[in-house]
ROLO-692751 format. One record per residue (C-alpha): residue number from 1; x, z, y; residue in one letter. Coordinates in Angstrom, 1 decimal, always signed. Layout:
REM residues N
+------+--------+--------+--------+------+
: roro :   east :     up :  north : tiro :
+------+--------+--------+--------+------+
:  NUM :      X :      Z :      Y :    A :
...
+------+--------+--------+--------+------+
//
This chain:
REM residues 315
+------+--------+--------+--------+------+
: roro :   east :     up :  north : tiro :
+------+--------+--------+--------+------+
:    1 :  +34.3 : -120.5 :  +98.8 :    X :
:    2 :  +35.2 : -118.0 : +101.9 :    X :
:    3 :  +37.0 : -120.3 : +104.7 :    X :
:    4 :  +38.3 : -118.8 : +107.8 :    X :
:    5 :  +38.5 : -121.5 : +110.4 :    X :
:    6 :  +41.3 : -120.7 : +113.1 :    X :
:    7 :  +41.1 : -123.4 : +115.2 :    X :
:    8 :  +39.2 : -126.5 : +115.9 :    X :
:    9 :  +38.5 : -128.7 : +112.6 :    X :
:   10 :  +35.5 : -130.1 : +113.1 :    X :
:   11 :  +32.4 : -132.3 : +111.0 :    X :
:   12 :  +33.9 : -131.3 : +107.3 :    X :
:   13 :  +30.7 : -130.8 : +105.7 :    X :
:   14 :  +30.0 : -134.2 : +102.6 :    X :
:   15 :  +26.9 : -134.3 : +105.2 :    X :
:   16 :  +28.7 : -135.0 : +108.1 :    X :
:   17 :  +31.3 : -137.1 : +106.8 :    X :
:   18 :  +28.8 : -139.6 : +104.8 :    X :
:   19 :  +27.2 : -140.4 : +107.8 :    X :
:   20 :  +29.9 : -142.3 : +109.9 :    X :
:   21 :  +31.4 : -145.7 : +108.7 :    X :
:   22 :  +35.3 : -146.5 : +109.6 :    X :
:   23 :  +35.4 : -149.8 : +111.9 :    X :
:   24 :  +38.7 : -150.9 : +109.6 :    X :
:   25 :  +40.4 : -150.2 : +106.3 :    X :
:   26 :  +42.7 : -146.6 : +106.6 :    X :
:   27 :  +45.5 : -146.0 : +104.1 :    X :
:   28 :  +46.2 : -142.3 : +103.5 :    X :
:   29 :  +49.4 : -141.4 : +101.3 :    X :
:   30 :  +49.1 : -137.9 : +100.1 :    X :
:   31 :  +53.0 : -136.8 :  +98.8 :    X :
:   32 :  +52.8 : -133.4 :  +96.3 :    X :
:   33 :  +55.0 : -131.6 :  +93.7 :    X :
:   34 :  +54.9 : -132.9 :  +90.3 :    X :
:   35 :  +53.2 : -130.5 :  +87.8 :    X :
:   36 :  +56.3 : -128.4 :  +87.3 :    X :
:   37 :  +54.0 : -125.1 :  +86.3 :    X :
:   38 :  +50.5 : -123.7 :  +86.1 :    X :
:   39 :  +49.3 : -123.4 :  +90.0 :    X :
:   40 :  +51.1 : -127.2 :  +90.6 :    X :
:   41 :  +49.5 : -128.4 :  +87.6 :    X :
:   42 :  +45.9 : -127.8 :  +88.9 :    X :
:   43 :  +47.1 : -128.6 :  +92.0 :    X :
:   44 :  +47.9 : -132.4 :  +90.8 :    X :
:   45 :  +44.3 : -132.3 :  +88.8 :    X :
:   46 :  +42.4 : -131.3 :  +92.3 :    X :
:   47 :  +44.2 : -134.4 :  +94.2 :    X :
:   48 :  +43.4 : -136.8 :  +91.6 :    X :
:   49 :  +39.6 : -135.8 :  +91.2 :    X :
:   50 :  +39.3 : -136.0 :  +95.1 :    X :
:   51 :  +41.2 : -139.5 :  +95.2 :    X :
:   52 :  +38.4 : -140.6 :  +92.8 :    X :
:   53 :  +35.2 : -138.9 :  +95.0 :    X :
:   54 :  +36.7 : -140.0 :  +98.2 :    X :
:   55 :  +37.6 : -143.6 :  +97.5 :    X :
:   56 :  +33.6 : -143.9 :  +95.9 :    X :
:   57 :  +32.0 : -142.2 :  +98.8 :    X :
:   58 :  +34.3 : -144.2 : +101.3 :    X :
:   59 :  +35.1 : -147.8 : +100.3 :    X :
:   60 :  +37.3 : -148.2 : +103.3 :    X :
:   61 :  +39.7 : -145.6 : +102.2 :    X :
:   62 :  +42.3 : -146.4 : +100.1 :    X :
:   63 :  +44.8 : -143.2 :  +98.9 :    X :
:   64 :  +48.2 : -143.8 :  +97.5 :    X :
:   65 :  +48.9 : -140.3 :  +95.4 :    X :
:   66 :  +52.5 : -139.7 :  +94.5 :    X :
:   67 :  +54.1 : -136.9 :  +93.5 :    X :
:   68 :  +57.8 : -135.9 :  +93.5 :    X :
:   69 :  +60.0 : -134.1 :  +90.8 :    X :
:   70 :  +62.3 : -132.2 :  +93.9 :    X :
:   71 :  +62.8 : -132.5 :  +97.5 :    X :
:   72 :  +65.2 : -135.8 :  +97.8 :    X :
:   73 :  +62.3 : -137.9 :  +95.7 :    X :
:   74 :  +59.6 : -136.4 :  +97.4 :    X :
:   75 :  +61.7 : -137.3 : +100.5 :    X :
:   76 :  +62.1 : -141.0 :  +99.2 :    X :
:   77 :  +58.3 : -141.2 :  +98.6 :    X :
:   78 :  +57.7 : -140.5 : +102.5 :    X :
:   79 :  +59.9 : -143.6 : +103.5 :    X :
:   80 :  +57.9 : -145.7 : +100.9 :    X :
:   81 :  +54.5 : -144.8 : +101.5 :    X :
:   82 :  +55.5 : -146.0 : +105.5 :    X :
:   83 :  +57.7 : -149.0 : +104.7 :    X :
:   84 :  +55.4 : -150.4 : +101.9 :    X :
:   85 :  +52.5 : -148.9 : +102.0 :    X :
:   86 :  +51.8 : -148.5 : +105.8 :    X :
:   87 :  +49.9 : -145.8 : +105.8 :    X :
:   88 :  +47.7 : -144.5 : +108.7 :    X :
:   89 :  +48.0 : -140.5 : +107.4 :    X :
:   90 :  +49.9 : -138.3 : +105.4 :    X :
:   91 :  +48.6 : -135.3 : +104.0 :    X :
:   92 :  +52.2 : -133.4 : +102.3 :    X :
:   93 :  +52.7 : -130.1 : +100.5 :    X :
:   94 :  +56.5 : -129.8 : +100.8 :    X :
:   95 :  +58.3 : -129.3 :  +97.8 :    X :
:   96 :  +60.8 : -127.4 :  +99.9 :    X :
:   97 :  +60.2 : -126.7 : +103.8 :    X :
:   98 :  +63.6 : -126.9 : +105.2 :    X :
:   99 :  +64.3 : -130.4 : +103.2 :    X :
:  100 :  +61.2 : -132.0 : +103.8 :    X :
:  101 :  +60.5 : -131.2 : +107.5 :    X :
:  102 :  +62.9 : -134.0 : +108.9 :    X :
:  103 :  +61.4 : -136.5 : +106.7 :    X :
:  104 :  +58.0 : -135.7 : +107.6 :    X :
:  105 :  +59.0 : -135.9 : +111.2 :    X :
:  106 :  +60.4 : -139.3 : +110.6 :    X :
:  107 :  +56.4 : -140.4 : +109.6 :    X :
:  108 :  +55.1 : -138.5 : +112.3 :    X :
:  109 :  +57.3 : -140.6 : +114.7 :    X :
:  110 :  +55.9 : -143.4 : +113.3 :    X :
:  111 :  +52.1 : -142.8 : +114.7 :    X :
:  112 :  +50.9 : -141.4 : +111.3 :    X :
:  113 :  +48.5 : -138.4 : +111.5 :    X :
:  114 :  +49.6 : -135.7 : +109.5 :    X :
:  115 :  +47.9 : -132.9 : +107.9 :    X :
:  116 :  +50.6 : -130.0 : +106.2 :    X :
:  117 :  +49.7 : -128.0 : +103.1 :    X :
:  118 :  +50.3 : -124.7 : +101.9 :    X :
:  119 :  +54.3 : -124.7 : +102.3 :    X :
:  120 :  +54.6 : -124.9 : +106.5 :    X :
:  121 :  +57.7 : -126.8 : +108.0 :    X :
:  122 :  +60.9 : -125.4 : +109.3 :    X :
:  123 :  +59.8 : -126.9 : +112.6 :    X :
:  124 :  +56.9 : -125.8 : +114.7 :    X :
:  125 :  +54.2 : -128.5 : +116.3 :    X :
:  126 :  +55.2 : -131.6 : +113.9 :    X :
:  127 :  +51.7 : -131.6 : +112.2 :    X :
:  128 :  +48.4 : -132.5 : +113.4 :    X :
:  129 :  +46.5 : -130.3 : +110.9 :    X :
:  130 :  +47.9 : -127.3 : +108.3 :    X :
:  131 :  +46.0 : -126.0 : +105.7 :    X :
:  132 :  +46.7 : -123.3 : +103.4 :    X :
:  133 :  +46.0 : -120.2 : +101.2 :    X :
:  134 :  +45.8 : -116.6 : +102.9 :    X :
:  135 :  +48.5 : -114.7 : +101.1 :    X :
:  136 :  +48.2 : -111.7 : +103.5 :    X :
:  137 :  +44.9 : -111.6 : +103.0 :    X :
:  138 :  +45.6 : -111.8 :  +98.8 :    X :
:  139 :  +47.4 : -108.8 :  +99.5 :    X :
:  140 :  +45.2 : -106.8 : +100.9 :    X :
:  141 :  +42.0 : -107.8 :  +98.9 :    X :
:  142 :  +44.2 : -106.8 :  +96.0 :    X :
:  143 :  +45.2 : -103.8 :  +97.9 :    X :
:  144 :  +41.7 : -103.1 :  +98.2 :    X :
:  145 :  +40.9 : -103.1 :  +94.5 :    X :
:  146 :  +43.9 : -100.9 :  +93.6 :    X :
:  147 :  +42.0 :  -98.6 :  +95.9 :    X :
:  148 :  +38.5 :  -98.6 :  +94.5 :    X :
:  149 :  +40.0 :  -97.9 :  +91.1 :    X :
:  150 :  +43.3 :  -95.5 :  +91.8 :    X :
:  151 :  +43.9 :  -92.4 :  +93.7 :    X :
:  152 :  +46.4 :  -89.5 :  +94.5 :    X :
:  153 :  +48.8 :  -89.4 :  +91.5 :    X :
:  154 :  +48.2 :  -92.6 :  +89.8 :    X :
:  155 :  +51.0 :  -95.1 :  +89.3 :    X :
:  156 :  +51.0 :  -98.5 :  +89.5 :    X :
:  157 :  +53.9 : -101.3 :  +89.1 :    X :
:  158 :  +54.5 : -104.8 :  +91.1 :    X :
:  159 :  +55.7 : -107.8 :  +89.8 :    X :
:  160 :  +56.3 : -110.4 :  +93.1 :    X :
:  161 :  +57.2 : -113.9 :  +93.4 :    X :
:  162 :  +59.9 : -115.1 :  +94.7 :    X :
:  163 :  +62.2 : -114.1 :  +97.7 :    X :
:  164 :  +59.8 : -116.0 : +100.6 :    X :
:  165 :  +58.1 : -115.4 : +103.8 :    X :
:  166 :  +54.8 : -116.1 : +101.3 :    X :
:  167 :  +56.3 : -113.7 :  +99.2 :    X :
:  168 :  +56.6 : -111.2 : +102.1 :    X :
:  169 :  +53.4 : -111.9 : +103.3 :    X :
:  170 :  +51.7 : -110.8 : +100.1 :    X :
:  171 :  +53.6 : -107.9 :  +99.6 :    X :
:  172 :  +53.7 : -106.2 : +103.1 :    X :
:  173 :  +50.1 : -106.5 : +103.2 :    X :
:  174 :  +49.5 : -104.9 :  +99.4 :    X :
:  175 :  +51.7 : -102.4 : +100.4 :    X :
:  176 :  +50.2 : -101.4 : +104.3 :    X :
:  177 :  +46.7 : -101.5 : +102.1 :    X :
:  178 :  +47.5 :  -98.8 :  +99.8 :    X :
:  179 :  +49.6 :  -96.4 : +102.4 :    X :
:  180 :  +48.5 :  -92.8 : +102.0 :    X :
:  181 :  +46.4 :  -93.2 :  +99.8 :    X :
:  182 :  +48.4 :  -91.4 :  +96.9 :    X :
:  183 :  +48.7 :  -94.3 :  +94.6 :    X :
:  184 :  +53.1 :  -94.3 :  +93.5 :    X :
:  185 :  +54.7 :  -97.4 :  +93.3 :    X :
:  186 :  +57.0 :  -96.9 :  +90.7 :    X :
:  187 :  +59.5 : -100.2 :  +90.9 :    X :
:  188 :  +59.0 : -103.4 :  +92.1 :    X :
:  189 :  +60.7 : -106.4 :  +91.2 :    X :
:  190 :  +60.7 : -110.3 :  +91.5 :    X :
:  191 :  +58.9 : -112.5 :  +88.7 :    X :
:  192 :  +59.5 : -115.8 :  +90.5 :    X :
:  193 :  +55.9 : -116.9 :  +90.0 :    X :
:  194 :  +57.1 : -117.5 :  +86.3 :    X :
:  195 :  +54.9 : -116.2 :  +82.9 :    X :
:  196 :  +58.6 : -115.7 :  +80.7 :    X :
:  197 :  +60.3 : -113.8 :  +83.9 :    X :
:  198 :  +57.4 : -111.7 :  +83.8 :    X :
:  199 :  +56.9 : -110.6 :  +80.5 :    X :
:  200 :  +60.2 : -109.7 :  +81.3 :    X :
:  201 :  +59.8 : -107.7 :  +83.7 :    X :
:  202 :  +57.2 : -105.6 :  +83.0 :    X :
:  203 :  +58.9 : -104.9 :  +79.1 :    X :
:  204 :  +61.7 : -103.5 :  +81.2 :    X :
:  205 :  +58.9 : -101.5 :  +83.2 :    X :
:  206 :  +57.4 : -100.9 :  +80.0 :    X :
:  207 :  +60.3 :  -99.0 :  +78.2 :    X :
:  208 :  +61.0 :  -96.8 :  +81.4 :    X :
:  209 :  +58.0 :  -96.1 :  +82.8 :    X :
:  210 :  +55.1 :  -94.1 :  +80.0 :    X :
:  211 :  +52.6 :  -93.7 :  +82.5 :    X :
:  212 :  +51.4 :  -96.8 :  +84.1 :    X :
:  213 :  +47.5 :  -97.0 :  +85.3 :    X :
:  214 :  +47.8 : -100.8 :  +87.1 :    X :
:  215 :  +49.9 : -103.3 :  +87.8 :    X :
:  216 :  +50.2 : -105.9 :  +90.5 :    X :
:  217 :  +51.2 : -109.5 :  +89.1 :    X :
:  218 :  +50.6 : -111.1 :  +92.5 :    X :
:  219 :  +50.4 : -114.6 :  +90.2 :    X :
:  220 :  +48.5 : -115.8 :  +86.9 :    X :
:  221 :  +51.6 : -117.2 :  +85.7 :    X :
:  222 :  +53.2 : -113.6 :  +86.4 :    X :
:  223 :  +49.6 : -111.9 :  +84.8 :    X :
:  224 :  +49.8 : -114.0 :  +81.7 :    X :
:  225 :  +53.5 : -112.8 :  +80.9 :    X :
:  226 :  +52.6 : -109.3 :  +81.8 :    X :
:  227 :  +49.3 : -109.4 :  +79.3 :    X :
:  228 :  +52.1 : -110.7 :  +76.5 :    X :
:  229 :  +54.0 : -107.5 :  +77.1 :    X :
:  230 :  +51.2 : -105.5 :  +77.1 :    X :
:  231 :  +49.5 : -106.3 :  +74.4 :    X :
:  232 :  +53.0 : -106.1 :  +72.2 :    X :
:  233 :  +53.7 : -102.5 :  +73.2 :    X :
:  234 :  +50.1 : -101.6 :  +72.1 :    X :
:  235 :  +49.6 : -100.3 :  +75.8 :    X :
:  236 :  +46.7 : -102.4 :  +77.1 :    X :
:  237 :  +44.3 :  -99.6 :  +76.8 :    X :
:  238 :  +46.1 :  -97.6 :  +79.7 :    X :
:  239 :  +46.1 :  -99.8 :  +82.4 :    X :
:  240 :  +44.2 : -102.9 :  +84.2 :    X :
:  241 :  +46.6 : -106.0 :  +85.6 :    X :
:  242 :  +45.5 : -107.9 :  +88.9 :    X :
:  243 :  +46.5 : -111.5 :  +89.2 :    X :
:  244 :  +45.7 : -114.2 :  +91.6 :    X :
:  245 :  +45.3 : -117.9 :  +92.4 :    X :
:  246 :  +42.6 : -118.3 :  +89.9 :    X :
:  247 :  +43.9 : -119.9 :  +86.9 :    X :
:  248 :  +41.5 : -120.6 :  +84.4 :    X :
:  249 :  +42.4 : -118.6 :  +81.3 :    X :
:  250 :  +42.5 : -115.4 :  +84.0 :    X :
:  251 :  +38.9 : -116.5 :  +85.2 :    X :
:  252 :  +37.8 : -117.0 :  +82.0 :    X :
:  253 :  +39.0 : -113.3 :  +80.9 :    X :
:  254 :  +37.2 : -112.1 :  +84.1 :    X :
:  255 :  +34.4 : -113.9 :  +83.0 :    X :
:  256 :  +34.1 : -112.4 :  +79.7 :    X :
:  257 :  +33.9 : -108.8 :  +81.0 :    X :
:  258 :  +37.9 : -108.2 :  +80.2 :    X :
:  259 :  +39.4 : -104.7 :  +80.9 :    X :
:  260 :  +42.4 : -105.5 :  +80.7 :    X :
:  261 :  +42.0 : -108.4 :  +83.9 :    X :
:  262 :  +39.4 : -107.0 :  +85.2 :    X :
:  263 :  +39.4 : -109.4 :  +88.7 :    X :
:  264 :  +41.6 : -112.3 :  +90.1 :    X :
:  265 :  +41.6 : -113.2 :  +93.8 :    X :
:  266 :  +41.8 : -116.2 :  +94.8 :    X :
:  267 :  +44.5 : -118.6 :  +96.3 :    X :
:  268 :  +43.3 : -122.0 :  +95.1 :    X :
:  269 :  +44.8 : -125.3 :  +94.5 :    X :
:  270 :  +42.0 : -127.0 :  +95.0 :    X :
:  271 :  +43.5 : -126.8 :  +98.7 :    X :
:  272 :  +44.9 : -129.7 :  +98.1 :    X :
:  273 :  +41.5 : -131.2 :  +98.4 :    X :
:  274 :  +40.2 : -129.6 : +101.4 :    X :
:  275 :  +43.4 : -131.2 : +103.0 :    X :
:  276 :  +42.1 : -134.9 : +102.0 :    X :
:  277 :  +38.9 : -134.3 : +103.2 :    X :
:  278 :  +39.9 : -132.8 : +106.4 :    X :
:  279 :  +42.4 : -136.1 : +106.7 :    X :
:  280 :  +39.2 : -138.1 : +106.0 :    X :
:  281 :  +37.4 : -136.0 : +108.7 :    X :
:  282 :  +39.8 : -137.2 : +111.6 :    X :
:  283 :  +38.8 : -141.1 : +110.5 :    X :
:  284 :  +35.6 : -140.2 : +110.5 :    X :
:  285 :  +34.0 : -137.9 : +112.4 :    X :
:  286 :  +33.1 : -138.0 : +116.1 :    X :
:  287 :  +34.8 : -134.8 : +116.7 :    X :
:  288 :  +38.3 : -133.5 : +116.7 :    X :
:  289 :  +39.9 : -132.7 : +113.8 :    X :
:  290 :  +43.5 : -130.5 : +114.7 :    X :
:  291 :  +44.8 : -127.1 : +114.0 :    X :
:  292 :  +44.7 : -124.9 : +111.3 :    X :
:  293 :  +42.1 : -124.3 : +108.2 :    X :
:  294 :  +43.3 : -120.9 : +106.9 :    X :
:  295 :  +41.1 : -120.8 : +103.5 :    X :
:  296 :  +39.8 : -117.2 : +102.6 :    X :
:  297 :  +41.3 : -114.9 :  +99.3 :    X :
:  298 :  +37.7 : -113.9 :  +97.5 :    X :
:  299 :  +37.7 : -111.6 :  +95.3 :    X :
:  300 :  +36.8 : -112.8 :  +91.7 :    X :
:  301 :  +34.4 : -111.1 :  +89.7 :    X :
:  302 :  +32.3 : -110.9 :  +86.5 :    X :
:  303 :  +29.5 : -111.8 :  +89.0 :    X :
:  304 :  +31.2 : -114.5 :  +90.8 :    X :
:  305 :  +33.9 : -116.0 :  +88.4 :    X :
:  306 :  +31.8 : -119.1 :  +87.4 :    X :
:  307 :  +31.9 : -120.4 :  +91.0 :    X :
:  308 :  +35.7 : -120.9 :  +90.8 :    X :
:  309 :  +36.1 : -121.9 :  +86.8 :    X :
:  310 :  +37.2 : -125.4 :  +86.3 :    X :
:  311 :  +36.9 : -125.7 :  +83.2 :    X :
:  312 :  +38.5 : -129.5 :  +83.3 :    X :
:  313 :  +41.7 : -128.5 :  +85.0 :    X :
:  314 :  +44.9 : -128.0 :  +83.0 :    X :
:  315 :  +45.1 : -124.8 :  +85.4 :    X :
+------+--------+--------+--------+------+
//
């Protein structure tokens, strides 16, 4: 996997972190969404396998893994893992930002290190360590595709996510990538990250547009709605679909040689992993562990696609 490192997180390597012993027992809680769709689903999978590896590989290090059905339990579970648990770090991914960044001030306070995923805080500065997905960069490697494959006169259609700065962030850059370049947009419109909404969507692009050649799903939950529209108007032979995240039945299809979803790029919830063992890292290693771990957005291929198939994972 591609990982952009834009600051100073250092000795993450299995290498580097087997070779150091912890003088004393650490406790570190790590507070996520519950499985509520696909991308959450595998992101609940990735914790629990790296739970299992790290407590093995470090007998030390016990993890307390809860996850929260909305912002007020997942604010509850902050207060427990501190008051009962006593917990020496916090790795979070925010159900909500603006809900959850008092309460993960409120730990911070408390001497806790604390390593942010994915969803960033409303405030600036409260965590030690923030790791995420590039969504500009899923924009433009998408962008990029459209471009190897499109050209003056073609016309494409965009199903995005929700209205967020992630959202944004994807878009914009999609949209700066393709500039004069020819390709039309003809409508885009939001899909909320949600496979019903967008085969929705795109049979409403469907009955008024005749001539599409791609179309943008920004999200495999999005894609697999979109394929389901597709395939029911009989159109799948005139255009390809790009997704991302890297949801297994997409990979697959990449995998197999599909036309149809011919690529994914990647925005991976195994994240959510690389967060624990960065957390493990400060406990660790001899060197400092802060900043930010920005991982990269590959683009999947036929070639590549096994490296990022899990087949165990529900997503």
């Amino acid at each position: 996997m591609q990982i952009l490192k834009t600051f100073a997180v250092a000795a993450l390597g299995a290498t580097a972190l087997a070779g150091t012993a912890m003088a004393q027992e650490v406790t570190i809680g790590v507070s996520i969404p519950a499985a509520t769709h696909g991308w959450t689903g595998g992101l609940n999978w990735h914790a629990e396998q790296a739970e299992m590896r790290l407590e093995e590989q470090y007998p030390e290090i016990d993890i307390v893994l809860v996850a929260a059905d909305g912002p007020s339990q997942q604010a509850n579970d902050l207060e427990d893992l501190v008051a009962i648990h006593n917990i020496d770090a916090l790795v979070v991914l925010p159900f909500e930002s603006e809900p959850l960044t008092g309460p993960v001030r409120n730990v911070k306070e408390q001497g806790v290190f604390v390593t942010v995923v994915d969803r960033g805080l409303s405030q600036e500065g409260i965590e030690d360590v923030y790791v995420a997905g590039n969504n500009t960069a899923l924009g433009a490697v998408s962008a990029e595709y459209f471009l190897s494959r499109l050209g003056d006169g073609d016309n494409i259609v965009i199903l995005r996510g929700i209205p967020t700065v992630i959202d944004d962030e994807r878009f914009n850059a999609f949209m700066e990538g393709i500039e004069g370049s020819g390709i039309n947009v003809l409508d885009h419109e939001y899909a909320n990250w949600n496979r019903d909404d967008g085969f929705e969507v795109m049979q409403d692009f469907l009955s008024r547009f005749p001539d599409i050649d791609g179309v943008w799903a920004q999200d495999d939950d999005i894609a697999l709605g979109v394929i389901e529209a597709v395939r029911q108007a009989g159109r799948e032979d005139e255009m390809f679909i790009v997704g991302g995240a890297g949801m297994k039945e997409v990979i697959q299809m990449v995998m197999d040689g599909s036309e149809l979803i011919p690529v994914d790029v990647l925005y991976p919830p195994a994240m959510i992993a690389t967060a624990m063992d960065v957390t493990v890292a400060h406990f660790t290693s001899n060197g400092p562990v802060s900043g930010e771990y920005i991982l990269g957005a590959p683009l999947i291929t036929p070639e590549n696609a096994e490296d990022f198939y899990f087949p165990d994972s529900p997503f």
